[in-house]
Steps between C-alpha positions, in 0.01 A plus 500: 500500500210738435387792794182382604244826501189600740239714382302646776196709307396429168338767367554779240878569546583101571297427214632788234868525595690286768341116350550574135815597542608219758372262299742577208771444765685172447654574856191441701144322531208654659419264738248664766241756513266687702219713521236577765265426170627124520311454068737821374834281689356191307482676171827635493662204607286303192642751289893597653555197712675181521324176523325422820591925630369534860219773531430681774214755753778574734842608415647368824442127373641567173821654707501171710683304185834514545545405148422866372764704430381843371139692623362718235256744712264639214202612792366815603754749684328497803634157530859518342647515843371232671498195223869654396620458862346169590666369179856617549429403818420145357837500333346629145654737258272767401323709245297746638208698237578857526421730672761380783239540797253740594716651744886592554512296869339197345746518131791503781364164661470355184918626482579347850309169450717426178844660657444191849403259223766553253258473245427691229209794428438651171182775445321457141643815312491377167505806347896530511498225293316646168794579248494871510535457902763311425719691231432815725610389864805383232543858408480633867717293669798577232452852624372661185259732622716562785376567845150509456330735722130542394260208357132492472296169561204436303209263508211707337191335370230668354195254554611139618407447866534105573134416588547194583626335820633682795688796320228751683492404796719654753551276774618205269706696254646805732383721243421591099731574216795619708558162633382306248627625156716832670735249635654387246579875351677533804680187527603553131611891585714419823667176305594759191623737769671234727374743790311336744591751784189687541434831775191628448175477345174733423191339338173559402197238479162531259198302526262738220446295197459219713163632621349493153238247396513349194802655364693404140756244626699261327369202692124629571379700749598544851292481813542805727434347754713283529785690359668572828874520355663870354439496143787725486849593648815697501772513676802755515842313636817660622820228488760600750707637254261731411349313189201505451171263352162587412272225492148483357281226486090467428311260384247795367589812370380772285852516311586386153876462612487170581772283583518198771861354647679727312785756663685839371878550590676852509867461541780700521651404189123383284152378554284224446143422498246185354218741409549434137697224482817518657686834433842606594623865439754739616778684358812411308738757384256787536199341342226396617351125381253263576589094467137317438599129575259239349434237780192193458279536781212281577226604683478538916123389512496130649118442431526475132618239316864702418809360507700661771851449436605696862315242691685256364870636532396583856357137565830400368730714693349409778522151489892534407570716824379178669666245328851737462490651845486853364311822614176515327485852261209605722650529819260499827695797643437691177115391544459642873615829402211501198241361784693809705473775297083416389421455847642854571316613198185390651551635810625822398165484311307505772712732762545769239835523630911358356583104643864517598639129476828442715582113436506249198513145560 
């Protein structure tokens, strides 16, 4: 018996990650989908679905068949909360697009709303599921870098603001390259660390290249005016333990160190970092070395034509924490405290002044 799967938007991120790889799933069939565009629902259920798939305007009467299993909710954050907790709610599993939510208080409805349902809620973190990811978190949780008390997040791009849709615009998205492309740095950083006890946070905000007209980018100009998202961001984070994370994350930057969901590690006992590859150095008997460890990575940008192998192992995963009763590798809890620690960036940002954060869901 196959998991029947909902799609509720079908646009970029539907379209270039969660269908493809669902579709190579012999475990389920894509059997309903949605989109307040009804022609873009039609079109990806010519392309993804099962004969006669249901589409859908309104995500409540795609909810209303009892015969769905899973929700995949691949929308704009401004409406993760709601659609995710009308369909667990509804008695549906569900994959949430990342970022979590906009805010902390609506990520922890999204947590309570799956805990009454006993159903399960995953956030779309691929990223831990690219092969150096992998092999690394490997590495750290057999202790080899030992306690690791300092880490730097980074999701640096030079020139490649996302023009299209609603990535600049505030209201729908929450905000720029922080919470669109910064979020997974940090979700890759705290799941290396397996410290998701955060105390404080102190960040800073930039809106400056952002106000340029016509500027180089890598998918055509910008229009200031309607660039009303950071087009960069950095955040320093103090664990309770006293570790500590810098995170950086722009969309536009005059910087030729570039590097985008990628983390450093400083441990006790070695380091780590994906900056040129994956590297692993310490000491051993006195010497210093460096361990370069070859690892096939495809690409992270869902609007080409790439094969993206992480998509697929996280499609996969997913679907197997469903049908095995297991906890899904991205855990919701582990998803607030992301949506937790960029909110305090943000409003650090704009206090000038250190967001102390006393609970975790």
């Amino acid at each position: 018996m196959k998991l029947k799967v909902g799609i509720i938007g079908c646009g970029g991120i539907a379209n270039g990650k969660h269908l493809p790889s669902l579709k190579k799933l012999t475990e389920v069939s894509v059997v309903a989908f949605c989109d307040i565009d009804i022609n873009k629902a039609k079109e990806a259920a010519e392309n993804y679905g099962v004969e006669n798939a249901r589409v859908y305007e309104n995500y409540n009467d795609l909810l209303h068949d009892d015969a769905i299993d899973v929700i995949h909710v691949c929308t704009p954050n401004n409406t993760h909360k709601d659609i995710t907790v009308a369909a667990l709610d509804a008695g549906k599993h569900v994959m949430c697009e990342k970022p979590m939510a906009k805010t902390s208080k609506e990520a922890r409805s999204m947590i309570e709303a799956a805990e009454r349902n006993n159903r399960k809620l995953t956030i779309g973190y691929q990223n831990r599921f690219r092969a150096d990811s992998q092999y690394l978190h490997e590495v750290t949780q057999q202790g080899e870098l030992g306690e690791i008390y300092y880490s730097k997040a980074h999701a640096i791009r030079r020139r490649a603001v996302p023009t299209w849709g609603v990535f600049l615009d505030e209201e729908k998205q929450g905000g720029g390259p922080l919470i669109d492309i910064g979020t997974h740095a940090l979700d890759l950083t705290l799941w290396m660390m397996n410290n998701y006890e955060a105390e404080s946070v102190m960040g800073s905000t930039f809106h400056k290249l952002g106000k340029k007209e016509n500027a180089a980018n890598a998918w055509g100009p910008w229009d200031p005016e309607h660039f009303t998202v950071e087009d960069s961001a950095f955040g320093f984070i103090k664990m309770k333990n006293g570790a500590t994370i810098v995170l950086e994350a722009s969309w536009a930057l005059n910087s030729l160190d570039v590097d985008e969901a990628k983390c450093s590690l400083s441990g006790t006992d070695g380091g780590a970092d994906m900056k040129e590859g994956l590297r692993i150095h310490g000491e051993n008997l006195g010497t210093l070395y460096t361990s370069k460890i070859e690892v096939d990575n495809e690409g992270v940008d869902f609007y080409d034509s790439e094969k993206i192998d992480e998509a697929e192992e996280e499609a996969r995963s997913w679907i197997q924490s469903i049908i095995h009763d297991t906890e899904p590798v991205v855990k919701p809890q582990e998803a607030f405290v992301v949506t937790q620690i960029l909110e305090a960036i943000y409003e650090s940002a704009q206090s000038g002044k250190a967001v102390y954060l006393n609970d975790n869901a």
